[in-house]
C-alpha positions as CSV (number, residue, x, y, z in Angstrom):
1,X,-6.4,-47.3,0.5
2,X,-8.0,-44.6,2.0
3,X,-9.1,-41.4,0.3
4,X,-8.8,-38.2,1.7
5,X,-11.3,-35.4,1.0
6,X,-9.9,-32.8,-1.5
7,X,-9.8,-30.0,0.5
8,X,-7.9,-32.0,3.5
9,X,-5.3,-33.3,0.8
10,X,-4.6,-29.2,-0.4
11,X,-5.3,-28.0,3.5
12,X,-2.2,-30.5,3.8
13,X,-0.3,-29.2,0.7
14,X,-0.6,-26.1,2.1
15,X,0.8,-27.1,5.2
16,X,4.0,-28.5,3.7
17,X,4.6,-25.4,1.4
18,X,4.4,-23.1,4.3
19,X,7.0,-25.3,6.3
20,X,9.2,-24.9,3.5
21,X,8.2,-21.4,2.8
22,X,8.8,-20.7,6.7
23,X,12.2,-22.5,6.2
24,X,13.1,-20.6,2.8
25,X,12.3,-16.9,4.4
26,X,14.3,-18.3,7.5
27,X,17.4,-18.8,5.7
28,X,17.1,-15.9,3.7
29,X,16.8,-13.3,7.4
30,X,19.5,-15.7,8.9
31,X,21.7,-14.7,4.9
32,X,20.7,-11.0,5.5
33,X,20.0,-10.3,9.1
34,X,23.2,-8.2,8.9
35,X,22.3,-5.5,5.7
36,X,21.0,-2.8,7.4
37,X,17.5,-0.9,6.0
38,X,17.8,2.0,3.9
39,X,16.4,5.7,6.0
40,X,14.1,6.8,5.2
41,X,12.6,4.0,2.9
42,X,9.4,3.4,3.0
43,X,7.8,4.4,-0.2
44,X,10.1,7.5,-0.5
45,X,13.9,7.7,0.0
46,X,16.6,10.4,0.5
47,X,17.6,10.5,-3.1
48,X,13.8,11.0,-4.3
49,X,13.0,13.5,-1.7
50,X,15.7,15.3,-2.8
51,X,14.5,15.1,-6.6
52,X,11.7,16.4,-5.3
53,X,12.4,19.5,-3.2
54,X,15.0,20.3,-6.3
55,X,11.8,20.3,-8.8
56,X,9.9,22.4,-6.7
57,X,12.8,24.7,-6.1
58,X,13.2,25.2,-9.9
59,X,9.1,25.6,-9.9
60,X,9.0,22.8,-12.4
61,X,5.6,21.2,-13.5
62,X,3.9,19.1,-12.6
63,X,5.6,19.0,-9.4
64,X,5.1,22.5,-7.9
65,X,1.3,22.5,-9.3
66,X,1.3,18.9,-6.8
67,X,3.0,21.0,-3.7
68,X,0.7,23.8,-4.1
69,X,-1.8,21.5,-3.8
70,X,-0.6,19.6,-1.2
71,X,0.1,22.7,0.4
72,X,-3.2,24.7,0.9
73,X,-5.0,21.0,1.2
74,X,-6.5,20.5,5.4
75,X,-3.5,18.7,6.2
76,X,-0.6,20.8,5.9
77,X,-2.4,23.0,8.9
78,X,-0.1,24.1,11.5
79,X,-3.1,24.9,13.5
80,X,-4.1,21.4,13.2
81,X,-5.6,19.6,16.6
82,X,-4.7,15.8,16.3
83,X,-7.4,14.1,18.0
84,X,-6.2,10.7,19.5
85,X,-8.6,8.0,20.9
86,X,-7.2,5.0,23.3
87,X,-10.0,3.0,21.8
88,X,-10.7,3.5,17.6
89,X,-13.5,1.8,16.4
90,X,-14.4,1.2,12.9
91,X,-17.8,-0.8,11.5
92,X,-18.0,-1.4,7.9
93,X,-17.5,1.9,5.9
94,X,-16.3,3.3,9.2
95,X,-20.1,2.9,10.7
96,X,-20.0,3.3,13.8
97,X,-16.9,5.6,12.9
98,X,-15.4,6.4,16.6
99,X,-12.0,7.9,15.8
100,X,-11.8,6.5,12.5
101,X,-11.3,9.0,10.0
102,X,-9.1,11.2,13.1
103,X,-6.5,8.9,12.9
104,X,-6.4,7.9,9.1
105,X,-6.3,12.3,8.3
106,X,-3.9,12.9,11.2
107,X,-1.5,10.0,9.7
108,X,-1.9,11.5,6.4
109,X,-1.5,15.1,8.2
110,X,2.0,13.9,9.9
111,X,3.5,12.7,6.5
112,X,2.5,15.6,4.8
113,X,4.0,17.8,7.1
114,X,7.1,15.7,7.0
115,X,7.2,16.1,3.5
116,X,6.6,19.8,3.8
117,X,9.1,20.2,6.0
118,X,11.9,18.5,3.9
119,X,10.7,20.5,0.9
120,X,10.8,23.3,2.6
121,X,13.8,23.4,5.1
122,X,10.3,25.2,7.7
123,X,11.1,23.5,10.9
124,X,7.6,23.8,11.9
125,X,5.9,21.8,10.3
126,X,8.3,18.9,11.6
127,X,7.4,20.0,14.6
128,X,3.4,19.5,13.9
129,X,4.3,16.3,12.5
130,X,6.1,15.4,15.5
131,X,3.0,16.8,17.6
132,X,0.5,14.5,15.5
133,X,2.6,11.4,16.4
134,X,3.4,12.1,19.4
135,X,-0.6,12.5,20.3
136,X,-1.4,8.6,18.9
137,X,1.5,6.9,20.4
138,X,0.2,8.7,23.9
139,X,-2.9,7.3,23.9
140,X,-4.0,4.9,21.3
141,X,-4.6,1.3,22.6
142,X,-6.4,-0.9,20.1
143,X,-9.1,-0.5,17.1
144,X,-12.5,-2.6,17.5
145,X,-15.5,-3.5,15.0
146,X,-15.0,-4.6,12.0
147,X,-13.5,-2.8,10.2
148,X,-10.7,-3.2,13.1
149,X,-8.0,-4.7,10.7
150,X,-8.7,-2.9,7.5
151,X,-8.5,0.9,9.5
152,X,-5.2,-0.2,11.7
153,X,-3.6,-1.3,8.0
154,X,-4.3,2.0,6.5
155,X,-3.3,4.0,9.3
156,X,-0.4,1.8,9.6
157,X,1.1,2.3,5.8
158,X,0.8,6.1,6.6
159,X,2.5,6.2,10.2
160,X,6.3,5.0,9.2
161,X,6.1,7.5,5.8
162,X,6.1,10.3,8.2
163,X,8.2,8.7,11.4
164,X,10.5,7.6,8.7
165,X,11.4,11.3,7.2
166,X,11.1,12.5,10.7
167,X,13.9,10.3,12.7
168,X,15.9,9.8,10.0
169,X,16.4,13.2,8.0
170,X,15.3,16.0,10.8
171,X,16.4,14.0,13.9
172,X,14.8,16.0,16.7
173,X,11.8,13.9,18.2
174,X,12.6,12.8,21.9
175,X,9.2,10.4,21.6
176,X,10.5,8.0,18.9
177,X,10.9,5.2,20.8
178,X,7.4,5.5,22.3
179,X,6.4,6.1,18.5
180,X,8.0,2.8,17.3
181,X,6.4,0.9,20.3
182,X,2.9,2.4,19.4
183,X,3.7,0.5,16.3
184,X,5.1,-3.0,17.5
185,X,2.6,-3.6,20.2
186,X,-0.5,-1.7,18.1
187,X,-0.3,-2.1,14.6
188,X,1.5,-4.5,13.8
189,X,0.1,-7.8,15.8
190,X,-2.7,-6.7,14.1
191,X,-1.5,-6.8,10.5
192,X,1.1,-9.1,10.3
193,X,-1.1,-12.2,10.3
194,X,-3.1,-11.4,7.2
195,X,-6.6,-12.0,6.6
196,X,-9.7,-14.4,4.8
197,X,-11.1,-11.2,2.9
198,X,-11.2,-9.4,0.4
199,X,-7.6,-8.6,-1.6
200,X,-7.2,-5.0,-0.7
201,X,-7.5,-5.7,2.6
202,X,-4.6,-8.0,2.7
203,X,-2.6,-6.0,0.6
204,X,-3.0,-3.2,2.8
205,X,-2.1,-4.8,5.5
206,X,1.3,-6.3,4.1
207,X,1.9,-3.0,3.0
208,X,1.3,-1.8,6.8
209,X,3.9,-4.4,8.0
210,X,6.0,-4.1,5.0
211,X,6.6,-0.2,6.9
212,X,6.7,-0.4,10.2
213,X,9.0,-3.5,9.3
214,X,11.5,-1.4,8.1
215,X,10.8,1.6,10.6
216,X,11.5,-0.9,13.4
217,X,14.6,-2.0,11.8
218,X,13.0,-5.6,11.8
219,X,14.2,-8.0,9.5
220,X,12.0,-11.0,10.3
221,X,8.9,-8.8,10.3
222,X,10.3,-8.1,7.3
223,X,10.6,-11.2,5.6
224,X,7.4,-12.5,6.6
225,X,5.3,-10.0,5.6
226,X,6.9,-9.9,1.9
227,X,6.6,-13.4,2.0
228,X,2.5,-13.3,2.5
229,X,2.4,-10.5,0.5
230,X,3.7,-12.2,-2.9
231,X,0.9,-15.0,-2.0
232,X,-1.8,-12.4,-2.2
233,X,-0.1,-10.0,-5.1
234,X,0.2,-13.1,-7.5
235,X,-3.8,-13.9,-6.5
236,X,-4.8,-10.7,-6.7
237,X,-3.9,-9.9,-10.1
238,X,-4.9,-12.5,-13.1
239,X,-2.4,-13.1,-15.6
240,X,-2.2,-15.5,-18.9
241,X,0.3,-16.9,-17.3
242,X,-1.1,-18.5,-14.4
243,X,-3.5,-20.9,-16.6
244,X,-7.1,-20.8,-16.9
245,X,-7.8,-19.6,-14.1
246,X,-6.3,-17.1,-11.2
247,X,-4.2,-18.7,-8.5
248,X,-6.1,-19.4,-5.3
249,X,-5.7,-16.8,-2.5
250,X,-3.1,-17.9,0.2
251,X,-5.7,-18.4,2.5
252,X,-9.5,-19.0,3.0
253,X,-10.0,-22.2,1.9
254,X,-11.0,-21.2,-1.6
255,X,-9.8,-24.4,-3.3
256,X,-12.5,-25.1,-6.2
257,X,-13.2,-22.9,-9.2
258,X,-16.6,-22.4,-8.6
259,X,-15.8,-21.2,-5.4
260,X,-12.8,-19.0,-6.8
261,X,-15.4,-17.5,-9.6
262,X,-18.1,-16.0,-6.7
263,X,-14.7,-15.3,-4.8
264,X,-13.9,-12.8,-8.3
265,X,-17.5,-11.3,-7.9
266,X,-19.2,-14.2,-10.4
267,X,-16.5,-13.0,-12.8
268,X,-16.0,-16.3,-14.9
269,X,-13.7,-15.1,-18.1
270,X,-10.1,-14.2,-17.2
271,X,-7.9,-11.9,-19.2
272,X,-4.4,-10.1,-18.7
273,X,-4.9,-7.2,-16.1
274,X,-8.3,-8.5,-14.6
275,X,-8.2,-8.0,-10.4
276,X,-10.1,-9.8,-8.2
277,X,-12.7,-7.2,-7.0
278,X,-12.7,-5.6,-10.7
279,X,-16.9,-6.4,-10.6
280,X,-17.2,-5.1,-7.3
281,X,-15.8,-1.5,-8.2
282,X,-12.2,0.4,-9.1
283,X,-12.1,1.9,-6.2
284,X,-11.4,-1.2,-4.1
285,X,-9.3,-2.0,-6.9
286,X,-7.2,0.6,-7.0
287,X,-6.7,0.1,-3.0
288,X,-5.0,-3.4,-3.9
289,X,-3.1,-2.1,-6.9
290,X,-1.7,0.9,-5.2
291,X,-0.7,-1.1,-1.6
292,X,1.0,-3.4,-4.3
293,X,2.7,-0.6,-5.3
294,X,3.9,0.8,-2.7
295,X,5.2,-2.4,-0.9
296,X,7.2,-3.0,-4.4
297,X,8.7,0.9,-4.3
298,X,9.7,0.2,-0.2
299,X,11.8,-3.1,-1.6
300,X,13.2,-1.3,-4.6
301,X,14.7,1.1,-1.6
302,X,15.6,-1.7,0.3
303,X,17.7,-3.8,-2.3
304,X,15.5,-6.2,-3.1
305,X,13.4,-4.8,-5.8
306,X,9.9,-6.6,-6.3
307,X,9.2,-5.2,-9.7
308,X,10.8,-7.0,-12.4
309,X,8.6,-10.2,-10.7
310,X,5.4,-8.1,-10.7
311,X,5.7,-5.8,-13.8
312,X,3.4,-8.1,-16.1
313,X,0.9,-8.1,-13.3
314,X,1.0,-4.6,-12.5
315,X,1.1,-3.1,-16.0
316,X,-2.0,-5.0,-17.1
317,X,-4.1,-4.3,-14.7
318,X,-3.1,-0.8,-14.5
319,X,-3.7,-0.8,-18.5
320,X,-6.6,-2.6,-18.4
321,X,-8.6,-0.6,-15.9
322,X,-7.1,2.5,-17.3
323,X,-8.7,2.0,-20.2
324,X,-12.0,1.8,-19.3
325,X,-11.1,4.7,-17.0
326,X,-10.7,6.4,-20.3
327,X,-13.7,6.1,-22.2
328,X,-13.3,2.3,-23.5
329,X,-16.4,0.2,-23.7
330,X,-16.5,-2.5,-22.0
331,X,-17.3,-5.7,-23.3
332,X,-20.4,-8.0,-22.0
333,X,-17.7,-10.8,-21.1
334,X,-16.4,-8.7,-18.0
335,X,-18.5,-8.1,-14.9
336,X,-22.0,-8.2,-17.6
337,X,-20.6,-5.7,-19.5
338,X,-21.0,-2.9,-16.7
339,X,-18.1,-1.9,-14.4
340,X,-18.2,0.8,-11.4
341,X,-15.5,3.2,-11.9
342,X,-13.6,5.0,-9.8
343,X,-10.0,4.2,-9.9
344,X,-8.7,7.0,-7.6
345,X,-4.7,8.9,-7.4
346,X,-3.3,5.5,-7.1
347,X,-1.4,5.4,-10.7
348,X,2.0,7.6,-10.1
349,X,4.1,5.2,-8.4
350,X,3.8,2.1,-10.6
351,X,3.6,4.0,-13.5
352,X,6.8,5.5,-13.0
353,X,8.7,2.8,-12.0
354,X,7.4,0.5,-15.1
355,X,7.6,3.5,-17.6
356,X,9.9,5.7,-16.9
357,X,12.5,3.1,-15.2
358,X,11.7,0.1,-17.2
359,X,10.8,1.5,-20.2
360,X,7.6,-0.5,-20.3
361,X,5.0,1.3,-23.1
362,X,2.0,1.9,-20.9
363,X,-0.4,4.4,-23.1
364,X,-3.4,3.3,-21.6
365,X,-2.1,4.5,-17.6
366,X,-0.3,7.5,-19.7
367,X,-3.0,8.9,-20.6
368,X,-4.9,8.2,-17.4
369,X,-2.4,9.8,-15.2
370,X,-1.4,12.8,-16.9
371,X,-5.1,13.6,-17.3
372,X,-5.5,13.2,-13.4
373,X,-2.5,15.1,-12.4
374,X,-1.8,16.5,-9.4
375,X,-2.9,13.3,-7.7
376,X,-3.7,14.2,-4.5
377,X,-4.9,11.9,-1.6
378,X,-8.1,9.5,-1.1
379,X,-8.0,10.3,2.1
380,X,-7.6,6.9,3.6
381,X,-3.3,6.3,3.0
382,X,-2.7,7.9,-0.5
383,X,-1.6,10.9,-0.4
384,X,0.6,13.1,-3.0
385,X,2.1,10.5,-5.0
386,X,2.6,13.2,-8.2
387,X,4.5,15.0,-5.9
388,X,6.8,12.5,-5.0
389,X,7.1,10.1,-7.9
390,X,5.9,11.6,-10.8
391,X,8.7,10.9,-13.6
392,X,11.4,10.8,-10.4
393,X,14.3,8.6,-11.3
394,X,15.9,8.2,-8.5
């Protein structure tokens, strides 16, 4: 009988499971292609916004110490010029950087103004938010170089945050529909498909779809891009529970464990919490943790709450770099013994919704957050996440 080669026998198991994943996510739009999307819902709803603008009202900590400072930061400027390009492009670490960090701070500009604005009842800045928008949907095109994918998901998790308040909760904005093309025809071609690298790229870009999924009212968008982005989440993220090893990424052809240890930056011992770019730094990390995240916060919203599947991934990892965020040594089993730290304002929203809504003990990311609170933004598509989740039950 003839043998097939190893990686031609999975290449073909993978084939089947995506028939039958492609099938499975079918039926499931075809079962809920009539629920309509919760508005606005994409990382923040109506009933946490309003949480919000309550706490602030009543000056409560640490939520008006996070509005001050999101508040006299460069992008709640009503004299802000947005500064569109038909044509971004982004090399690695934005080199050549042609429009790149323009449309990644004028995002994050439009959603704080949103924000802003609903805090506030100050119909201008829903105005400058409009203005900001309106500017990229004009004239952007396409992003080149590449970094092409990676800038187009970041600037594509931000986009619906702030077109989301906007339509759905001040109403006013004659462009929309322009808007929501600029993100069918621009971003999200772009996104959807996924990608070979690096997790936090993925992740950001299922977060990116995940949005302007549920801006566009899109159920299949939908469906496919949570179903690609539980792939990635559960390879991501090690866990006792997968076995010896992590599971392989969802795509790649990484289908050996040799080639999965250089694939985890020559990381070879595996314990709860451990990502897979954990020895490259925890900055990158914390890109991948916080896009999962936010993609699980936009399904709560949307009734079909992610969390209780990802809880024991996301509160190890978030314990375990925490940790050595706070001072822990770190052993000479993981990454050599030296790690590159640098986690970043990505801790509020999964904290919350494991601590405080789960009831999950999490001392480790306790510590870590209230330390670094008011979390402001890392200026690439986080942005005020103290403000608008710290300890927010709704």
């Amino acid at each position: 009988m003839r043998r097939f080669p190893r990686r031609t026998a999975l290449a073909a198991g993978t084939l089947v499971v995506a028939v039958l994943a492609t099938v499975g996510v079918r039926f499931t739009a075809d079962a809920a292609s009539t629920a309509a999307f919760s508005h606005p819902g994409v990382l923040v709803s109506r009933a946490q916004l309003d949480f919000v603008k309550g706490r602030v009202a009543a000056k409560a900590q640490p939520w008006l110490a996070a509005y001050d400072q999101m508040k006299s930061s460069r992008y709640a400027s009503l004299t802000r010029t947005p500064k569109p390009r038909a044509t971004v492009e982004c090399g690695s670490y934005s080199n050549p950087n042609n429009g790149c960090t323009d449309e990644r701070e004028d995002a994050i500009a439009a959603y704080t103004d949103a924000l802003t604005w609903y805090i506030t009842g100050d119909a201008a800045y829903a105005r400058k938010s409009i203005e900001l928008m309106d500017a990229w949907s004009a004239t952007i095109r396409n992003h080149t170089n590449s970094n092409a994918p990676l800038q187009t998901a970041w600037a594509g998790s931000v986009w619906p945050r702030a077109a989301e308040i906007i339509k759905h909760a001040y109403g006013t904005w004659p462009n929309q529909a322009r808007f929501a093309a600029m993100l069918r025809d621009v971003y999200l071609p772009v996104v959807i498909p996924g990608i070979h690298s690096n997790g936090n790229w993925e992740l950001s870009m299922m977060e990116a779809a995940v949005g302007i999924s549920v801006f566009l009212d899109d159920r299949s968008s939908y469906d496919r891009a949570i179903s690609r982005f539980r792939l990635r989440a559960a390879s991501y993220i090690y866990i006792a529970a997968d076995g010896s090893q992590p599971k392989y990424p969802p795509a790649g052809g990484i289908d050996t464990r040799a080639e999965l240890v250089s694939y985890w930056q020559g990381q070879s011992t595996f314990v709860d919490g451990l990502a897979q770019e954990t020895c490259r730094d925890f900055t990158h990390t914390g890109y991948g943790i916080s896009a999962i995240a936010h993609v699980a916060e936009t399904t709560r919203i949307q009734g079909g709450d992610l969390y209780p599947d990802l809880q024991d991934r996301l509160r190890h990892t978030l314990g375990f770099h925490t940790k050595f965020e706070n001072g822990t040594s770190v052993p000479s089993t993981i990454c050599g013994g030296t790690v590159t730290k640098g986690l970043g304002p990505v801790t509020e929203v999964a904290y919350n919704a494991l601590h405080n809504r789960m009831g999950i003990a999490m001392s480790n990311t306790e510590t870590y957050t209230v330390a670094k609170r008011p979390q402001g933004s890392n200026n690439l598509f986080v942005a005020w996440e103290t403000l608008t989740h710290a300890n927010n039950p709704a």
